[in-house]
C-alpha positions in Angstrom: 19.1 7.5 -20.7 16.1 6.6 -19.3 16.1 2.5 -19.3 11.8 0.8 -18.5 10.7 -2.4 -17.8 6.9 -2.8 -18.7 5.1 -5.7 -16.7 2.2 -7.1 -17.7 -0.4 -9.6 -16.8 -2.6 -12.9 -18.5 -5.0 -15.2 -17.8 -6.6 -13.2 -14.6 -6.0 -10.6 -11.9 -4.4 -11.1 -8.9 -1.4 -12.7 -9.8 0.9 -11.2 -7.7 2.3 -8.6 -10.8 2.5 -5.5 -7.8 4.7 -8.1 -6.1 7.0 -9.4 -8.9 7.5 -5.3 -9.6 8.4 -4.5 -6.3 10.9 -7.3 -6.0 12.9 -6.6 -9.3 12.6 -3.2 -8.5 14.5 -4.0 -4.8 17.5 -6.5 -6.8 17.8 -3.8 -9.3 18.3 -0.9 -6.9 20.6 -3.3 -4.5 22.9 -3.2 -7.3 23.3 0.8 -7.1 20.8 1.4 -9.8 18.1 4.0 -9.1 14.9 2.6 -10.0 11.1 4.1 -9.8 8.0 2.7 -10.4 5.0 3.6 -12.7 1.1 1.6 -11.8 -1.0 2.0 -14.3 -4.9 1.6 -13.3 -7.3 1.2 -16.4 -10.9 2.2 -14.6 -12.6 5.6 -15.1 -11.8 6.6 -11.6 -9.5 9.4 -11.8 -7.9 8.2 -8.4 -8.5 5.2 -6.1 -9.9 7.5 -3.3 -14.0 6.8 -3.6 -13.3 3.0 -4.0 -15.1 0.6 -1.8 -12.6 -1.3 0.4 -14.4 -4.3 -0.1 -14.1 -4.3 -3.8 -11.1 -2.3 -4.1 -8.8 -3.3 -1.5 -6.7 -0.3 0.7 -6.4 3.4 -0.2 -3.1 4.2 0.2 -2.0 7.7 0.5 1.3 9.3 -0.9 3.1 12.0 0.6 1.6 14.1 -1.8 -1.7 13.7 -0.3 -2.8 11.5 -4.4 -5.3 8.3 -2.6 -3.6 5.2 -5.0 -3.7 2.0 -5.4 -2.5 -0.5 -2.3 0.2 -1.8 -5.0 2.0 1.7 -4.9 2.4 0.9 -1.1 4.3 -2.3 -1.8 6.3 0.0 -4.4 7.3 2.7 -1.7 8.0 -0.4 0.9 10.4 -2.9 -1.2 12.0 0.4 -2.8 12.5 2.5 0.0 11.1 5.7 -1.3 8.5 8.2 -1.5 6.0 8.4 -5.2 4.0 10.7 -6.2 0.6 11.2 -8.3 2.3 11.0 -11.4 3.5 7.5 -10.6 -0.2 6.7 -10.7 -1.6 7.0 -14.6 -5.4 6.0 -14.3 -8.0 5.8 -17.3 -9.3 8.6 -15.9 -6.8 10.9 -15.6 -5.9 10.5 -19.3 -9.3 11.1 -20.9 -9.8 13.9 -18.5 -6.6 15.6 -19.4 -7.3 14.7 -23.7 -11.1 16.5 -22.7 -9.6 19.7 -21.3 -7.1 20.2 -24.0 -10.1 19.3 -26.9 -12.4 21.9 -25.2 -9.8 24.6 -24.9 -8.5 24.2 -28.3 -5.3 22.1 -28.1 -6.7 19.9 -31.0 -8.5 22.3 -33.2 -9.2 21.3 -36.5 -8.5 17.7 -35.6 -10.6 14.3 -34.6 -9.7 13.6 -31.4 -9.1 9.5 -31.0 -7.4 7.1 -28.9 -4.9 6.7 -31.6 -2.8 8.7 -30.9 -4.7 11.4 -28.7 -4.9 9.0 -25.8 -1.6 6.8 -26.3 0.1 9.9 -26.6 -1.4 11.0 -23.3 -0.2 8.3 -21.6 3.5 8.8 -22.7 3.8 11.8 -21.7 2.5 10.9 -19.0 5.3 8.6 -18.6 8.0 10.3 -19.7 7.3 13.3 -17.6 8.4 10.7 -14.5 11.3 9.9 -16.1 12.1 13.7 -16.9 10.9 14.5 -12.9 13.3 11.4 -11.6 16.0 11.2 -13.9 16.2 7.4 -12.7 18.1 4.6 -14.2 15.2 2.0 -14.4 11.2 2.7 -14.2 9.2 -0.2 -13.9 6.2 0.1 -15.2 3.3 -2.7 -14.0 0.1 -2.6 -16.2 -2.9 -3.2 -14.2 -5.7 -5.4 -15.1 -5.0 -8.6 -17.9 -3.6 -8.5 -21.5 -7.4 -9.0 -23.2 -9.3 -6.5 -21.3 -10.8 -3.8 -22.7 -9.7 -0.7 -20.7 -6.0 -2.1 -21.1 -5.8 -2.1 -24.4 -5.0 1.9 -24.8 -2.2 1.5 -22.3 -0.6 -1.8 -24.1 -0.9 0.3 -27.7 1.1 2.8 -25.6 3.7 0.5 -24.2 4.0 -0.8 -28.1 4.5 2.8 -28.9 6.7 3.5 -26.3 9.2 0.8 -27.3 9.3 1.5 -31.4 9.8 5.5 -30.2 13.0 3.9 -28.4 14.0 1.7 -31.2 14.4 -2.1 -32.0 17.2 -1.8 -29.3 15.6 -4.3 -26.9 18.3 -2.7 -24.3 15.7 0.1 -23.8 12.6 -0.9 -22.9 12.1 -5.0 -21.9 8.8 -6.4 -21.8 7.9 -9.3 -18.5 4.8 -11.2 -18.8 3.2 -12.6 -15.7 1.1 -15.8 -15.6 -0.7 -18.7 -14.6 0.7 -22.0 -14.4 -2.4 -23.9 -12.7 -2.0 -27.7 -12.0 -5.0 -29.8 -12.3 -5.3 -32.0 -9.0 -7.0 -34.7 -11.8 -3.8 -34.9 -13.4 -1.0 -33.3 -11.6 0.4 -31.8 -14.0 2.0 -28.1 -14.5 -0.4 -26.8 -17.3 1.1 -24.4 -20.0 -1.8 -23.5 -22.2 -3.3 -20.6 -20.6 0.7 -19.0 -20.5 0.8 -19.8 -24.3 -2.5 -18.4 -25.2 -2.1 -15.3 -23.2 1.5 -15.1 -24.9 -0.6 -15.4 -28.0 -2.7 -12.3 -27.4 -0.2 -10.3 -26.1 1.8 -10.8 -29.7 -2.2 -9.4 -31.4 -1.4 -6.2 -30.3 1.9 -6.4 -31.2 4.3 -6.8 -27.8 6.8 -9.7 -27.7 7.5 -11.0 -24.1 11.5 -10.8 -23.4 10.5 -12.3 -19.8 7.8 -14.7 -18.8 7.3 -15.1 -15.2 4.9 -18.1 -14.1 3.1 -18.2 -11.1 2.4 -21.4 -9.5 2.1 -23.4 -6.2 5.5 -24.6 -6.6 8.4 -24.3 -8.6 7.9 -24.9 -12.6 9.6 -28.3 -13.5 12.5 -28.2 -16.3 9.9 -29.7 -18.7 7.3 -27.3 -17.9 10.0 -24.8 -18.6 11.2 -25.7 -21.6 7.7 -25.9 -23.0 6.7 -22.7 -22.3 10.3 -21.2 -24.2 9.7 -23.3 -27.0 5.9 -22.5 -27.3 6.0 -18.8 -26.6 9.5 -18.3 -28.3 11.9 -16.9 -25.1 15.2 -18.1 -23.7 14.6 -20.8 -21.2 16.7 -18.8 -19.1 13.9 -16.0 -19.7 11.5 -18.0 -17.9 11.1 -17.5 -14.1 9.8 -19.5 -12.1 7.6 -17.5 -9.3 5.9 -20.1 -6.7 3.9 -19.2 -3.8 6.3 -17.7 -0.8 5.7 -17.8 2.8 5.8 -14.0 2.8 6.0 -11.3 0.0 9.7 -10.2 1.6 11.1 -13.9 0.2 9.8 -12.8 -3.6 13.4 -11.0 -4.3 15.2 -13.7 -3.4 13.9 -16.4 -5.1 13.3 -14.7 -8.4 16.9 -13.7 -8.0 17.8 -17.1 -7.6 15.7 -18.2 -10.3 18.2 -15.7 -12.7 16.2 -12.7 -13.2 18.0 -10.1 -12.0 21.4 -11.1 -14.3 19.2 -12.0 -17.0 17.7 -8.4 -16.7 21.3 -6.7 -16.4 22.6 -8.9 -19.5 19.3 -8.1 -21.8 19.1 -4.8 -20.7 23.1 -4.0 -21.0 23.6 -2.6 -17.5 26.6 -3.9 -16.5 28.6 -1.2 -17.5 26.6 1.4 -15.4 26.5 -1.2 -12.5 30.2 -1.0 -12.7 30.8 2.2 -11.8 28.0 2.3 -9.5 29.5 -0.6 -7.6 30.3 1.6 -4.3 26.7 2.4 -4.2 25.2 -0.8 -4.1 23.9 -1.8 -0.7 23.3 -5.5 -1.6 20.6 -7.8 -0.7 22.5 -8.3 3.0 20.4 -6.3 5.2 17.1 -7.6 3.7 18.4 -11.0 4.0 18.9 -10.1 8.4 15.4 -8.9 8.0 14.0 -12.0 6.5 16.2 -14.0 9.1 14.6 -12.2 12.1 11.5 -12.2 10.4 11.4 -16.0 9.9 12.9 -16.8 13.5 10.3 -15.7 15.8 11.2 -15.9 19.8 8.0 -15.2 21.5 4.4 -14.9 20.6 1.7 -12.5 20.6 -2.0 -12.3 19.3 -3.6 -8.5 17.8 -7.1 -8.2 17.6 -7.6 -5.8 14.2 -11.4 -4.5 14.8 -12.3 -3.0 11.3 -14.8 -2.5 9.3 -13.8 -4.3 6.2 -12.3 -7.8 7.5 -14.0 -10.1 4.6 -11.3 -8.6 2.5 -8.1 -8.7 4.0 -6.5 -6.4 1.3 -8.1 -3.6 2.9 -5.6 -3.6 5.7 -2.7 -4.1 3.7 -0.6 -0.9 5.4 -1.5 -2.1 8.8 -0.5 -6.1 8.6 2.8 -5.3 6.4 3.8 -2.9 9.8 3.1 -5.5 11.7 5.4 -7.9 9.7 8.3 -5.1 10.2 7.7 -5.1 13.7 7.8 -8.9 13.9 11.2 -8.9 12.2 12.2 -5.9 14.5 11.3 -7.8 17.6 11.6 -11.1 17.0 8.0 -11.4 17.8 5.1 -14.0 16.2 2.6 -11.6 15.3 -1.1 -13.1 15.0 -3.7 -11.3 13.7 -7.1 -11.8 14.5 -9.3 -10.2 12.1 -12.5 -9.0 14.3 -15.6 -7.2 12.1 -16.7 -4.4 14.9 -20.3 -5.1 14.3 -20.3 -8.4 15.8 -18.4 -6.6 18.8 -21.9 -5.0 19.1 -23.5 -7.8 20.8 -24.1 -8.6 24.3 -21.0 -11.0 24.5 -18.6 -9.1 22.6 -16.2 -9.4 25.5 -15.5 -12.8 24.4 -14.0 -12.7 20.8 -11.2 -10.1 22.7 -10.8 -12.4 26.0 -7.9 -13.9 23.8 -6.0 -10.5 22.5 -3.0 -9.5 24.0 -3.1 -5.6 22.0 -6.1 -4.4 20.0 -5.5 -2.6 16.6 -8.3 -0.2 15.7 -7.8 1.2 12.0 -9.7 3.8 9.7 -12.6 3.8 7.9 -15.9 5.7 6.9 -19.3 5.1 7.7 -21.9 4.9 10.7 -21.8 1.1 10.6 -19.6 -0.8 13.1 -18.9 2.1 15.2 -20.5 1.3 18.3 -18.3 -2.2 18.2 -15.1 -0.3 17.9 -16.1 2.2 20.8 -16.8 -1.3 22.4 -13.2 -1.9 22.3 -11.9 1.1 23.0 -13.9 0.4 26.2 -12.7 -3.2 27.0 -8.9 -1.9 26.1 -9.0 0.7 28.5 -10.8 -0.8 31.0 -8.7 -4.0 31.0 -5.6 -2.0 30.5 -4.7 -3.9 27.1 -2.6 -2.2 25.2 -4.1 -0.1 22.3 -3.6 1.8 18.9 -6.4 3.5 17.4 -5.4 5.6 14.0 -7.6 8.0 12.0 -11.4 6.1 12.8 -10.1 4.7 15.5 -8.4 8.0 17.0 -11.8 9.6 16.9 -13.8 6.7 18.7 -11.2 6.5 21.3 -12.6 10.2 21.7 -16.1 9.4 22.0 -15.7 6.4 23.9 -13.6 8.3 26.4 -16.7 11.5 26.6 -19.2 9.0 27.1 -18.1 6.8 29.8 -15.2 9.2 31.6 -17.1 12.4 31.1 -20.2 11.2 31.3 -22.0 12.7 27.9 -24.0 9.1 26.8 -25.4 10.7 23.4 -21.6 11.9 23.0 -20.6 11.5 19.4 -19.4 12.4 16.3 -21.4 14.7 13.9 -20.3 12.4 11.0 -22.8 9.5 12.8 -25.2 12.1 14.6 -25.8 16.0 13.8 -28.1 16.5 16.3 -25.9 15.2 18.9 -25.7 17.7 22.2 -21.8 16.9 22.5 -20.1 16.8 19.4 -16.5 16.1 20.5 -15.8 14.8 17.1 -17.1 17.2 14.1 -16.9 18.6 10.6 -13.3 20.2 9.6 -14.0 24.0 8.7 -12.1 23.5 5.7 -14.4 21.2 4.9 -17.3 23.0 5.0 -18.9 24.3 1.6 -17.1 21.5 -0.8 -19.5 19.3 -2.5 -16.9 16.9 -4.8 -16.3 13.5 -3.3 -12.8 12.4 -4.8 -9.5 13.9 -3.9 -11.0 16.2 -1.5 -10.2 15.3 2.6 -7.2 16.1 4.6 -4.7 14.4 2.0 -0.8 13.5 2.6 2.2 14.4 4.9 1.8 17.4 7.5 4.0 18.2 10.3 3.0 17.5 13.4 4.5 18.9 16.8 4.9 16.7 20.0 5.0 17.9 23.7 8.0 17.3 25.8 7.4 14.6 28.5 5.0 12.7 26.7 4.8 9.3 25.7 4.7 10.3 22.3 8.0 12.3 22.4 9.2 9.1 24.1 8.2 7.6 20.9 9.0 9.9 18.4 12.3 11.2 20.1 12.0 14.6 18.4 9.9 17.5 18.5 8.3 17.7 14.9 7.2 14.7 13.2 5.4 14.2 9.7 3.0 11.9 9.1 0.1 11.0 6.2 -3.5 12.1 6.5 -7.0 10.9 4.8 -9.9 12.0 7.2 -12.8 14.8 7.3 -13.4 15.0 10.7 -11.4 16.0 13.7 -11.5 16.6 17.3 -13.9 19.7 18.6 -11.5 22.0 20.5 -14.8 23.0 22.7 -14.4 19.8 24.8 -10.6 19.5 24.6 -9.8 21.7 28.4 -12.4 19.1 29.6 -10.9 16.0 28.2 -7.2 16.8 29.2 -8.4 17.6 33.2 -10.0 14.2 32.7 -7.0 12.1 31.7 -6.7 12.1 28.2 -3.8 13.9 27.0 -3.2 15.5 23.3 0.5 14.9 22.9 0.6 15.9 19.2 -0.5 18.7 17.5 -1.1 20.7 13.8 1.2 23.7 14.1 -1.6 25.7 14.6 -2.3 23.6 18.1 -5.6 23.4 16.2 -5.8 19.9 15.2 -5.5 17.2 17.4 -2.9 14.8 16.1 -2.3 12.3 19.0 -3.7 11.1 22.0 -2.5 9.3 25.2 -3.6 8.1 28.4 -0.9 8.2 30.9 -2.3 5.7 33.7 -2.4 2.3 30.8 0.0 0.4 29.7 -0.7 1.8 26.0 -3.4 3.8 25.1 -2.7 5.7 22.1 -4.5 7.0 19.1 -3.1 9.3 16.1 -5.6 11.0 13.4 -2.9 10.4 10.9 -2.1 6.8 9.4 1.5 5.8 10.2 1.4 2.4 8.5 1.9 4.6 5.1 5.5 5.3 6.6 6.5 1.9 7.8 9.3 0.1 5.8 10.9 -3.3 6.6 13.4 -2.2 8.4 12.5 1.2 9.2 9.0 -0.2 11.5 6.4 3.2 12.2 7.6 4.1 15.6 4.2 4.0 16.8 3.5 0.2 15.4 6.7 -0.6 17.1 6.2 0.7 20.0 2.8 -0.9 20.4 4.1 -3.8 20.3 7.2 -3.8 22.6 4.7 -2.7 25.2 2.5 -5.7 24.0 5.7 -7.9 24.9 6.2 -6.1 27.9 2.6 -6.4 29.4 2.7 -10.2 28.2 5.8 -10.5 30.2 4.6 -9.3 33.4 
């Protein structure tokens, strides 16, 4: 049977919960356990796909082509696997669902309410993911703080969820993640706000079996056993979390704070861990990675030219792959976060003087785009080494028609429609749809790679698949022209209608891809791209 852990959060947002649920969810599967994970988002969006960056943080995309929240990319990273949209249970999606079946008739002759219309929504909801996965453990982090509004539905449900299973604490386990703040006046580890979250958590009914506090350091003995005696768990139930040099040391030191056994013990797993004990894999390979990770042998500084730099968050996919390919290469990465519209002045030359590789990511928009097309520039021109994905892939385009080819209004007809050479433009599938969400090129589709290119090289096989999120692509019109000029298409839909990657032979790197291989990258699986990128950073620093 079906075993879940529900995580929630107190006191505010951005405690790290996505983190803490990651990281039990990588001791648990290390002991041969399969484990999934469940993020439940309480806003009205039905998806996290028409989200500002800037206020949301990354889209991420799963293979299913369902635009998520950036913590379902630390999920699929720490675990190892691929989620789908049901892992994803948004305020949204349930009152959408509870509409349609009211207007077709599902509830006739009833009042519909969120008692138990909606709560019973979301269980289903989750159950059908157990019923799809058949896994030992789903973790289930509750997004948002215990006291909001739009989380209360989904904490009814959890309550719910755990009487439909029985007293039988062995079932479902509740772990409550919160603030331990120390007063610099006082210097001392403050448990109120813990106890007084506790306290509305047990409102609505929900005992914590774990409480996990975040702090700057450590939580003393004392600080501890306060927080046991004052919000009623086992001392041993109370984790200390304290802020880690990197998100890949969180397993380890929660293990060695006694979670994971304390987890196995309350939630009686030993038996099953016992006879799963050829299938465990152990924490030993993630403990190399961290080693390699934390032992750097040379150095090496990326210039990321987005669009959305105030909030680092938006490039979530694209810093963790470079973190696997520092581990993989023993190799200090620094990033230095450049917004492209202040490459759009006349002495943009000088905040990339200092790069030794320039990243160029997604994003949407007319503003800023000039400053990455600057880049491209400077990065061919200087032969840096270069990766431009999705935005970036269709800049390198323009940048390379305006200055090789010689079209200066060259463009894309996202930024100009009146534009004489559109070597970027609309996707005919595109055409004719008016809804926003849910709607561009979404998820994994193969894509094929000619023989004797660098992406083959790369790649090492014919057929690749990779994620998508874009609307525009490259116009076939001006492709003979662009590949006589020097810019090779090395990747391709299976159609050979859809440009997938790009190359210039003559540089020491100058890639693109439409696609977003960051989505792919695990810790110690690196995108090949990413990692290739950088060994030829490495290698062009060497010479």
């Amino acid at each position: 049977m079906t075993k879940f852990i529900v995580i929630t959060g107190g006191v505010l947002s951005g405690l790290g919960k996505g983190i803490v649920t990651s990281s039990l969810g990588k001791l648990l599967k290390s002991h041969g356990l399969s484990v999934t994970a469940i993020k439940v988002d309480p806003y009205l969006n039905c998806d996290a796909g028409t989200m500002n960056p800037f206020e949301h943080g990354e889209v991420f995309v799963l293979r299913d082509g369902t635009e998520v929240d950036l913590d379902l990319g630390n999920y699929e990273r720490f675990l190892d696997t691929e989620l789908t949209g049901d892992d994803n249970i948004t305020t949204g999606k349930v009152y959408r669902s509870v509409i349609e079946k009211e207007r077709s008739g599902e509830y006739l002759g009833k009042t519909v309410q969120i008692i138990p219309h909606i709560t019973d929504e979301i269980n289903r909801r989750i159950w059908k993911v157990a019923d799809d996965t058949n896994s030992d453990i789903i973790l289930i982090e509750m997004g948002g703080t215990v006291g909001d509004i739009e989380s209360a539905p989904f904490l009814e449900a959890s309550r719910q969820l755990h009487m439909e299973l029985g007293d039988d604490s062995k079932n479902l386990i509740f772990i409550h993640t919160t603030l331990v703040p120390v007063l610099s006046v006082v210097g001392e580890q403050k448990t109120k706000p813990t106890q007084h979250s506790v306290q509305e958590l047990r409102a609505i009914g929900i005992e914590p079996d774990i409480i996990v506090g975040r702090s700057d350091n450590k939580l003393d003995k004392s600080t501890k056993k306060k927080i046991s005696l004052f919000c009623d768990v086992p001392v041993e139930a109370v984790v200390s979390s304290p802020n880690a040099n990197n998100i890949y040391q969180v397993p380890l030191i929660l293990d060695d704070e006694g979670m994971t056994s304390y987890v196995i013990k309350k939630m009686g797993l030993e038996e099953i861990i016992q006879e799963r004990k050829e299938q465990a894999t152990g924490m030993v390979e993630w403990k190399e990675f961290l080693e390699s990770y934390e032992n750097p042998t040379s150095e090496i500084t990326i210039a990321l030219v987005g669009k959305y730099c105030d909030l680092k968050d938006a490039y979530t996919s694209h810093e963790e792959a470079l973190n696997h390919c520092r581990a993989a290469t023993k190799t200090k990465i620094n990033i230095k976060y450049i917004e492209s519209e202040d490459l759009e002045k006349e002495d943009h030359k000088n905040l990339l003087s200092d790069v030794d590789g320039i990243l160029i990511p997604g994003g949407f928009g007319t503003r800023g785009i000039n400053g990455k097309i600057n880049a491209v520039n400077y990065a061919r021109i200087n032969d840096i080494p270069i990766l431009s994905i999705c935005l970036g892939f269709q800049v390198s385009v323009i940048e390379f028609a305006r200055n090789v080819l010689g079209y200066e209004d060259a463009n894309s007809s996202e930024f100009d429609e009146r534009t004489e050479h559109p070597v970027i433009d609309f996707m005919p599938m595109q055409r004719g749809i008016d809804m926003m969400g849910g709607t561009m090129r979404l998820g994994a589709e193969k894509v094929l790679l000619d023989e004797g290119t660098r992406a083959f090289e790369i790649y090492g096989e014919e057929e690749i698949e990779e994620r998508h999120r874009h609307r525009y692509e490259v116009n076939l019109d001006f492709k003979e022209e662009i590949e006589e000029n020097g810019m090779v298409f090395s990747g391709k839909s299976h159609n050979q209608k859809r440009m997938e990657i790009l190359e210039i032979t003559e540089h020491p790197f100058f890639m693109g891809c439409q696609f977003h291989p960051e989505f792919c990258s695990r810790p110690m699986k690196p995108a090949p791209l990413f990692l290739a990128f950088v060994k030829a950073i490495i290698e062009q620093k060497g010479k």
